[in-house]
C-alpha positions as CSV (number, residue, x, y, z in Angstrom):
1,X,17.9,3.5,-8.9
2,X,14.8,3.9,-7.4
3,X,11.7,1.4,-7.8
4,X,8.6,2.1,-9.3
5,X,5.4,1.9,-7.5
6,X,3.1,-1.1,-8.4
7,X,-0.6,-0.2,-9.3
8,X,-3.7,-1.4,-7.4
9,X,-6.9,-0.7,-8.7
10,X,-8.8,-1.8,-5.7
11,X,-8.3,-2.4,-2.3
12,X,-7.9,-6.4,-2.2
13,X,-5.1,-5.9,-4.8
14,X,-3.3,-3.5,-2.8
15,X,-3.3,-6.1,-0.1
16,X,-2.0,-8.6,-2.6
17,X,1.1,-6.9,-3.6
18,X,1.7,-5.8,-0.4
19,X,1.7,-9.4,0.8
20,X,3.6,-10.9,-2.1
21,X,6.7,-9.4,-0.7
22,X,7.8,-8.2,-4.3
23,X,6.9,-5.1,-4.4
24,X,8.0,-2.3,-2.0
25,X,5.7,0.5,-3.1
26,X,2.2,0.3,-4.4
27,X,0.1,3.4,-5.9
28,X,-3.8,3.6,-4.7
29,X,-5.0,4.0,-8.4
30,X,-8.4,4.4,-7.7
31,X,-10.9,6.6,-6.0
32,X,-10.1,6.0,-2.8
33,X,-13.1,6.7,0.1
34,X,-12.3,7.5,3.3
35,X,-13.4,4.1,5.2
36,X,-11.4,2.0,2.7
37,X,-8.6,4.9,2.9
38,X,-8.5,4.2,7.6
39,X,-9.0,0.4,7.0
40,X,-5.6,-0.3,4.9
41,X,-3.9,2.5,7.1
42,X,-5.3,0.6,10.1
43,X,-4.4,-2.6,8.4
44,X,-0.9,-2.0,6.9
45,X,1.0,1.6,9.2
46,X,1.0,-1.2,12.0
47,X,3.2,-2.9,10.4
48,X,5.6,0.0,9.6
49,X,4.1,1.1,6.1
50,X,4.1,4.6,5.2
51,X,1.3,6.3,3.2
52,X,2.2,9.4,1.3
53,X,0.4,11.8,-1.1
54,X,1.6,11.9,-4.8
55,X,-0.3,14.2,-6.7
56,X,-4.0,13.0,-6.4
57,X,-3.1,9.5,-5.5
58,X,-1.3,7.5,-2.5
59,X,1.7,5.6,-2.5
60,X,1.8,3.0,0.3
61,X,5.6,2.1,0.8
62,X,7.5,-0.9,2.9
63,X,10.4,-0.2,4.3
64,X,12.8,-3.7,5.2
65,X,11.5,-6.7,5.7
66,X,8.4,-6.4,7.9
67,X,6.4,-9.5,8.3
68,X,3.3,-9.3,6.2
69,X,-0.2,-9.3,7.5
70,X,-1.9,-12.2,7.0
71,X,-5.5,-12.4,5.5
């Protein structure tokens, strides 16, 4: 079965789930510019995210068990 995304409605909560190690997937519910949009790219593709398009929104996922990035 496959998991559904968490919800962030900014980008400090995105972080937070991220981190948390709970959640694998986490949906960008808000409007997202495109400084904040590089800087959790920059911040969370390093450490082998991948950011997709869903409709008019992103999905950050994890994949394994990469270490988190620390605050």
């Amino acid at each position: 079965m496959k998991q559904t995304p968490s919800t962030a409605c900014n980008y400090g909560e995105a972080c937070d789930l991220l981190r948390s190690g709970y959640v694998k997937q986490v949906r960008l519910k808000w409007n997202i510019g495109s400084d904040e949009f590089f800087r959790i790219a920059s911040d969370w593709c390093d450490t082998g995210a991948k950011i997709k398009k869903d409709g008019d929104e992103f999905v950050i996922s994890l994949k394994g068990f990469a270490i988190p990035r620390q605050a």
